[in-house]
MARLUM-363036 format. One line per 3 residues: number of its first residue (from 1); their letters; for each residue x, y, z of C-alpha. Coordinates in Angstrom, 3 decimals. Layout:
<nodes>
NUM) A) X Y Z | ...
</nodes>
This chain:
<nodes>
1) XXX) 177.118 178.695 121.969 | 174.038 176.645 121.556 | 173.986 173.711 124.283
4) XXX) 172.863 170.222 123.692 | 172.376 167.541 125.988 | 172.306 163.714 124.921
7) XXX) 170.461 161.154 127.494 | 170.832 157.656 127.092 | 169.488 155.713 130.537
10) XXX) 168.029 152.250 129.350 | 169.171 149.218 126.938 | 172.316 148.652 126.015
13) XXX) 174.652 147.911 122.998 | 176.008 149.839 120.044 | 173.069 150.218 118.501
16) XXX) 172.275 153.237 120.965 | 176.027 154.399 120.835 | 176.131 154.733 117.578
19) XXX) 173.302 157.462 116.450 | 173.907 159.352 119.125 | 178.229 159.765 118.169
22) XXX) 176.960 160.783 114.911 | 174.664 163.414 115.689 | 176.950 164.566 118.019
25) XXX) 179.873 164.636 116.203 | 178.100 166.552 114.055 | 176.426 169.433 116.322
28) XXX) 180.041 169.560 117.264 | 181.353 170.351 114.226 | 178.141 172.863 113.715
31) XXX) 180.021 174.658 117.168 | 177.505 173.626 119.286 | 178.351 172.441 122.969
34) XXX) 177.194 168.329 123.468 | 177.144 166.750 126.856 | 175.920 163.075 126.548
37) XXX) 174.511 161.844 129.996 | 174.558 158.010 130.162 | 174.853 155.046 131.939
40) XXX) 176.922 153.141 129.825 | 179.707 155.708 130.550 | 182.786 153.101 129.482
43) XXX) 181.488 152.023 126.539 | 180.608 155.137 125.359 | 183.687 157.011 127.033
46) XXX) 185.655 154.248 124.356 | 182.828 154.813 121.594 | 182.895 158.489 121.604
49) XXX) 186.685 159.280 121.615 | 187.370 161.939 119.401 | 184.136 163.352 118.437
52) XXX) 184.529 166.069 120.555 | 181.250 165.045 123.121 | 181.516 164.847 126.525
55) XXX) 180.482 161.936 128.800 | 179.261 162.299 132.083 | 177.512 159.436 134.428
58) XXX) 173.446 159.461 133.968 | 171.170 158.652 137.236 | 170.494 154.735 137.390
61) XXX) 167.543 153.419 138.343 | 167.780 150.301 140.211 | 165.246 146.921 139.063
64) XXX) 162.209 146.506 140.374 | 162.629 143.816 143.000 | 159.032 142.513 141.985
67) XXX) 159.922 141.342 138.263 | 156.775 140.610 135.375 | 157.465 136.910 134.326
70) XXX) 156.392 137.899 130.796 | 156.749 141.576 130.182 | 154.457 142.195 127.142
73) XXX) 153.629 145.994 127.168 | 156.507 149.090 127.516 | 154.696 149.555 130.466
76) XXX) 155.667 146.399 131.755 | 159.618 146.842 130.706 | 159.102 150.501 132.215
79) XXX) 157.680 148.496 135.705 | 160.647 146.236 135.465 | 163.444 148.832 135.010
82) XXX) 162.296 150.908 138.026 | 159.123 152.345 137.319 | 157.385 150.497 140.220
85) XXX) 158.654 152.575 142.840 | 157.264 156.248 142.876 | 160.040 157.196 145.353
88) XXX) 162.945 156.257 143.452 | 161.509 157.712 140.183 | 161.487 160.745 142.391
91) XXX) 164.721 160.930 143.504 | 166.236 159.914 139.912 | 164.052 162.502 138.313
94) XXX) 166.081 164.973 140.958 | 169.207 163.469 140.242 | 168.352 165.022 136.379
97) XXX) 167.165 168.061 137.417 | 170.599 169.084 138.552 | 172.080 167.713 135.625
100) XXX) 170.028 169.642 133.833 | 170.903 172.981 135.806 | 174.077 172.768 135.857
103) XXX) 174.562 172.251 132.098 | 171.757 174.813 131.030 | 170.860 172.791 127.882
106) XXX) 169.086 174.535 125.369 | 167.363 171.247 124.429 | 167.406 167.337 124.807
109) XXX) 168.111 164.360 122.805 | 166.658 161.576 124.568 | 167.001 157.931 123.543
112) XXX) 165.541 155.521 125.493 | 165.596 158.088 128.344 | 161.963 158.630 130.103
115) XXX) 163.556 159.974 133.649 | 165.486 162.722 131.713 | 162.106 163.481 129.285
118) XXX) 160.238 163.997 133.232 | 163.382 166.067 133.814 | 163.168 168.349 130.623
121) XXX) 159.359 168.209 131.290 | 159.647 169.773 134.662 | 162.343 172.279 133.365
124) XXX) 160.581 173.269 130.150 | 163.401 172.403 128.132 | 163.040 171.228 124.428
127) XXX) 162.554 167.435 123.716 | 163.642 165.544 120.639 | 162.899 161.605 121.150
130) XXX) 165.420 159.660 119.005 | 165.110 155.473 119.247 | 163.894 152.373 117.213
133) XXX) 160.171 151.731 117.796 | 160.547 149.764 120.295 | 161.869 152.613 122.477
136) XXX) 159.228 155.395 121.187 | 155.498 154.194 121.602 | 152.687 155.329 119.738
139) XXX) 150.422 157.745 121.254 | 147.916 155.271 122.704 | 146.575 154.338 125.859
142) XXX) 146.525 151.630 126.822 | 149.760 150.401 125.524 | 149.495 147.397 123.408
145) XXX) 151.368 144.037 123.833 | 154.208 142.962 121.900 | 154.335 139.543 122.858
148) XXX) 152.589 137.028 120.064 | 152.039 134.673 122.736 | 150.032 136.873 125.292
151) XXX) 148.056 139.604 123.134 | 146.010 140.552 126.493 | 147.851 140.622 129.532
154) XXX) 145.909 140.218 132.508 | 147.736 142.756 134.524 | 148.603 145.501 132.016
157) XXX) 146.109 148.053 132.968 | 147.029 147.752 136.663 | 150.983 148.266 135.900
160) XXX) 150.234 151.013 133.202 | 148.624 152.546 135.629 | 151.280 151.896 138.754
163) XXX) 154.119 153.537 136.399 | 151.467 156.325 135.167 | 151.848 156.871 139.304
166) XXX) 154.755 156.791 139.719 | 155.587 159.436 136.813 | 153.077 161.788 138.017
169) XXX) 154.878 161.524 141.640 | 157.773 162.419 140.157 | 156.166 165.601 137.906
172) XXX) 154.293 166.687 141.319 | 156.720 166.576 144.144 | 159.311 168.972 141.530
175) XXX) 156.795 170.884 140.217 | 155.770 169.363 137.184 | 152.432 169.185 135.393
178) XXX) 151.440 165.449 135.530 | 150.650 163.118 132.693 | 147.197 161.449 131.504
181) XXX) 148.892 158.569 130.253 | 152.139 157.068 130.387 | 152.571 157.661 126.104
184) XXX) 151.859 161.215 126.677 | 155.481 161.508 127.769 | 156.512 160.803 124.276
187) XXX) 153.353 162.430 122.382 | 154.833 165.879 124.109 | 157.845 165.807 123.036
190) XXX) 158.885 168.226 120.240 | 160.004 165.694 117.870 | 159.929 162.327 117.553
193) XXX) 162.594 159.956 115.269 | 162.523 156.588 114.409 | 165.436 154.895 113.177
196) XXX) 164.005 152.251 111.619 | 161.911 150.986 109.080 | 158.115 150.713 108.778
199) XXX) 158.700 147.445 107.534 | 160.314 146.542 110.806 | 158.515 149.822 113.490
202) XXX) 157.874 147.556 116.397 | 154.530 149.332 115.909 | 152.828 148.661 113.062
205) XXX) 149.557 149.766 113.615 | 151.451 153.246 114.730 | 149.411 156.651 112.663
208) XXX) 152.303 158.949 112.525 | 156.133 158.597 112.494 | 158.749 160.207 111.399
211) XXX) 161.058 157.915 109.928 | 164.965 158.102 109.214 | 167.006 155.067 107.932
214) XXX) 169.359 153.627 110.823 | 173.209 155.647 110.295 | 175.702 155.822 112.601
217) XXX) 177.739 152.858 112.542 | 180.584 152.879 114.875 | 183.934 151.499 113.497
220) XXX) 184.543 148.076 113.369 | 186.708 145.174 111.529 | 186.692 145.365 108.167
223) XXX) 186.499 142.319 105.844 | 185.170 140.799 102.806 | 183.752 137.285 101.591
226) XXX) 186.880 135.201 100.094 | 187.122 135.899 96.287 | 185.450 133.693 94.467
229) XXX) 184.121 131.862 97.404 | 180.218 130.001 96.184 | 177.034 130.270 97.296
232) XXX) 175.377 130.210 99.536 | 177.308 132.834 101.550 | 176.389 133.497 105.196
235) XXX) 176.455 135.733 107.450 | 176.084 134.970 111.498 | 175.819 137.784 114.090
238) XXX) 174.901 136.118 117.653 | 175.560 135.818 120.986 | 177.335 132.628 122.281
241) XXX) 174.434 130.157 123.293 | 174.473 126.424 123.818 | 173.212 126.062 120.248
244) XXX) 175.724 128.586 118.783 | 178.986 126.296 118.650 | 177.207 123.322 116.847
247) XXX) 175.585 125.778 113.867 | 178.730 127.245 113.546 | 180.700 123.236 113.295
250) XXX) 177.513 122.678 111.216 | 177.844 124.957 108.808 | 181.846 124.411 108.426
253) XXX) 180.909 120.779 107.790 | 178.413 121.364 104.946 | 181.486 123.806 103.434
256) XXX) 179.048 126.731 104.079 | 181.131 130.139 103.396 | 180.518 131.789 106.231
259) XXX) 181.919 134.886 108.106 | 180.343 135.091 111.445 | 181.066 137.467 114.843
262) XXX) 180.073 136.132 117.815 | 180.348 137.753 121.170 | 181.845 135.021 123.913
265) XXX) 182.583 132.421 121.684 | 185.210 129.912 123.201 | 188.654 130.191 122.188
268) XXX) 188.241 126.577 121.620 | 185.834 126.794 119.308 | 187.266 129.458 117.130
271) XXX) 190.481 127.156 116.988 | 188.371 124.574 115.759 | 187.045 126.410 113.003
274) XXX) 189.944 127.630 111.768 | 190.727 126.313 108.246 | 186.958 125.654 107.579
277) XXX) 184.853 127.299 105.685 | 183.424 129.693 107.888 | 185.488 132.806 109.482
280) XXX) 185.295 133.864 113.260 | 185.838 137.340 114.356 | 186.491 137.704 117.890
283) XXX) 185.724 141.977 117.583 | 182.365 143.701 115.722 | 182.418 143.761 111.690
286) XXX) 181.857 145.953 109.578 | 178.431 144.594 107.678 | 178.762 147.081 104.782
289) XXX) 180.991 145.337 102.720 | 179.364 141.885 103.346 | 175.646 142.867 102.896
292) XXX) 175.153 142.887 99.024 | 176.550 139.514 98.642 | 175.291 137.845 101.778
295) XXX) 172.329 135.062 100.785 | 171.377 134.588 104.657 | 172.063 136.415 107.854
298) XXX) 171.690 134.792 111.107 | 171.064 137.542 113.778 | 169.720 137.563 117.022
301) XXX) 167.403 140.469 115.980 | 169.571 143.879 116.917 | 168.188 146.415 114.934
304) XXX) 170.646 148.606 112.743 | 171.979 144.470 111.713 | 168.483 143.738 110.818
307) XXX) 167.921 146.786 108.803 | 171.050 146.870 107.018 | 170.852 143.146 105.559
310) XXX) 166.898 143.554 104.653 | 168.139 147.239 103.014 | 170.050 145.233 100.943
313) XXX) 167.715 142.510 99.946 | 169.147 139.583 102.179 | 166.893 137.186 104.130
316) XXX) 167.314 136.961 108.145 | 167.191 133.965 110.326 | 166.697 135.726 113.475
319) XXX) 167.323 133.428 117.126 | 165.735 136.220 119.493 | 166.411 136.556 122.798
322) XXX) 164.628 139.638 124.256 | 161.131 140.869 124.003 | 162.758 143.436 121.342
325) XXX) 164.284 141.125 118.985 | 161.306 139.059 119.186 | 159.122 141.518 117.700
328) XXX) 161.857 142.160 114.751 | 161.410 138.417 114.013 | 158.068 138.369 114.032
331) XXX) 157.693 141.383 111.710 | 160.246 139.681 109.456 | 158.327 136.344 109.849
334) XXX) 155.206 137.833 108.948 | 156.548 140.046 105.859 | 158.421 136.544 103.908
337) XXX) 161.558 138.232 104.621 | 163.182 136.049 106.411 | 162.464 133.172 109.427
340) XXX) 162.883 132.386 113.040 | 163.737 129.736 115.460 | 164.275 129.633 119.585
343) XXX) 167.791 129.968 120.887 | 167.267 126.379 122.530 | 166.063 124.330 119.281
346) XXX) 168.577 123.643 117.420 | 166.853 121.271 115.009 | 164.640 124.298 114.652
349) XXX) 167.229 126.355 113.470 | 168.960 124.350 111.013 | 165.495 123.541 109.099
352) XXX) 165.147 127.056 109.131 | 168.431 128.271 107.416 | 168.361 125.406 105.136
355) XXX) 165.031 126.886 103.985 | 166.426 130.089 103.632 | 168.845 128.921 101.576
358) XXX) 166.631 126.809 98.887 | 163.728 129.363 98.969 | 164.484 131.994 96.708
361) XXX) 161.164 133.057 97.765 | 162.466 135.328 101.134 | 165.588 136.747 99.389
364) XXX) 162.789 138.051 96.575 | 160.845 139.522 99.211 | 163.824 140.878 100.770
367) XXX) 164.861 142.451 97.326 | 161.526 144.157 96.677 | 161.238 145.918 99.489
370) XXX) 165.336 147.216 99.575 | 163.897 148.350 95.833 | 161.762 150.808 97.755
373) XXX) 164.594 152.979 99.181 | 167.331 155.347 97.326 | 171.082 153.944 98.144
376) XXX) 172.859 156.291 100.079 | 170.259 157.720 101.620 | 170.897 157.374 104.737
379) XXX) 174.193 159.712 104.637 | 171.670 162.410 105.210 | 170.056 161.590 108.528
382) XXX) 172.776 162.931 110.280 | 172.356 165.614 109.243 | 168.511 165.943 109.172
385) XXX) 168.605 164.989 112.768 | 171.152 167.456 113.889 | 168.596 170.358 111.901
388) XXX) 165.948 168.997 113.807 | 167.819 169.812 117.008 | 168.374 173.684 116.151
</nodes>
């Protein structure tokens, strides 16, 4: 029986969860063995009920101590989430090994895992990278910034080079051959997957990449807009911030239809609301059936949200608040498809929707590039994924 294992170490959220269920579910039902190593093990203990994976606990590494005040390059998240000490990379690199030998995988699906690809890399075990382009960098050195803001950090070549250090420590004291560069980790692997978009690869400037439309959703509440409920219909997809509560009363005042999930909204609030034009869900929804008739999103910039409304030809407000979602925006920002605004301005972010809303402008852009893909097509990256993996 063919044996896969499934790493998942960094970043959180179902976006992650999600993919990897699928493919797994799938190898499953192709009688292969699937051990998913993690360490979000109750999330995806909940997530994956049922598709016949098993979850064990992933080696953690513990945050720098020493954070970057503007982490710009993935060398710089990489630094942040542990990378700055050689000796802990070491012993969390050894903590994989033995996962590794005790399960015996014939191969590795890694998303956002680099400990487990040193792991595989020492063993010699096959490597299939799986991620948005955020989480798979191009095969460059040195890595570039993401930030708009700083284009040329100061310090990038000397943390590049402290994590390039503290990989190679890692690769040397199990005996591993070392790296040249800290993308070489992901330019070795087998395969590489992005589940994205080029329109919205973190990486736009990247040569090569092997592209697959986001799948994978995990379920969720179903629901639909109220029949014959008018224009402009909305759709809002954030985390509670100070200026969440008054877009929300906002947009019930103007009679805005609007179906929104937000995760830690008051119970207050949601009372509130209820009556008004706009719908709170307390638990994830379901985006398919709202997508084709949504005018506007309003997303914080996750990924599989952001590709399934601009798949279907809707315009994004996105009110980022990582490094990640930033990008997103940007690339939206930059393509007409869609606008952005900070989590603190909310002056900012009204203009912005109203925009949205009377510029037909972003929903054409939005429309002309969902032209450019087949519907349905992404029932079959499942499965191309889980033939990749054979």
């Amino acid at each position: 029986m063919p044996k896969t294992l499934f790493a998942w170490e960094m970043g959180g959220g179902l976006g992650h969860a999600g993919p990897l269920r699928a493919v797994g579910a799938e190898l499953v039902r192709r009688g292969d063995a699937v051990t998913l190593a993690t360490t979000n093990v109750p999330l995806c203990e909940q997530a994956f009920v049922g598709s016949g994976v098993a979850v064990v606990p992933a080696p953690s590494l513990p945050f720098s101590e020493l954070q970057l005040r503007v982490p710009c390059t993935f060398s710089d998240i990489l630094h942040d989430c542990g990378y700055s000490s050689p000796a802990r990379v070491t012993e969390a690199v050894g903590q994989w090994l033995r996962i590794i030998d005790e399960l015996r995988p014939d191969r590795l699906l890694a998303d956002y895992s680099p400990t487990a690809m040193l792991a595989a890399r020492i063993r010699g075990v096959r490597k299939t990278v799986i991620g948005t382009g955020f989480t798979c960098p191009p095969d460059v050195t040195p890595l570039p910034s993401l930030h708009e803001q700083v284009t040329e950090p100061h310090w990038a070549a000397e943390v590049e080079a402290a994590v390039l250090a503290s990989m190679n420590a890692a690769l040397e004291s199990h005996g591993g051959t070392s790296l040249d560069y800290v993308a070489q980790l992901y330019a070795d692997a087998d395969r590489q997957v992005l589940l994205t978009l080029p329109e919205l690869d973190h990486y736009p400037s990247r040569e090569a990449g092997e592209y697959v439309r986001p799948f994978g959703a995990l379920p969720a509440t179903r629901t639909a807009w109220p029949v014959n409920s008018p224009s402009p219909r909305v759709f809002v997809y954030l985390r509670n911030e100070p200026s969440t509560e008054p877009l929300l009363r906002g947009l019930a005042m103007k009679g805005i239809t609007t179906i929104a999930y937000v995760y830690g909204l008051s119970g207050a609030c949601i009372d509130a609301l209820t009556a008004s034009s706009v719908t709170v869900f307390s638990t994830p929804v379901d985006l398919r059936p709202l997508v084709e008739d949504c005018d506007v999103a309003v997303l914080n910039g996750g990924h599989v949200a952001a590709c399934e409304f601009l798949l279907a030809g809707t315009p994004m407000l996105t009110i980022p608040q990582t490094l990640e979602q930033a990008v997103t925006a940007r690339r939206l920002r930059e393509q007409g498809l869609g606008l952005d605004a900070s989590v603190h301005d909310l002056n900012a972010i009204g203009s912005a929707l109203e925009k949205l809303i009377g510029d037909t402008s972003y929903a054409e852009a939005a429309r002309w590039i969902a032209g450019r893909y087949i519907e349905g097509e992404s029932s079959g990256g499942v499965a191309r994924v889980g033939d990749e993996l054979r």
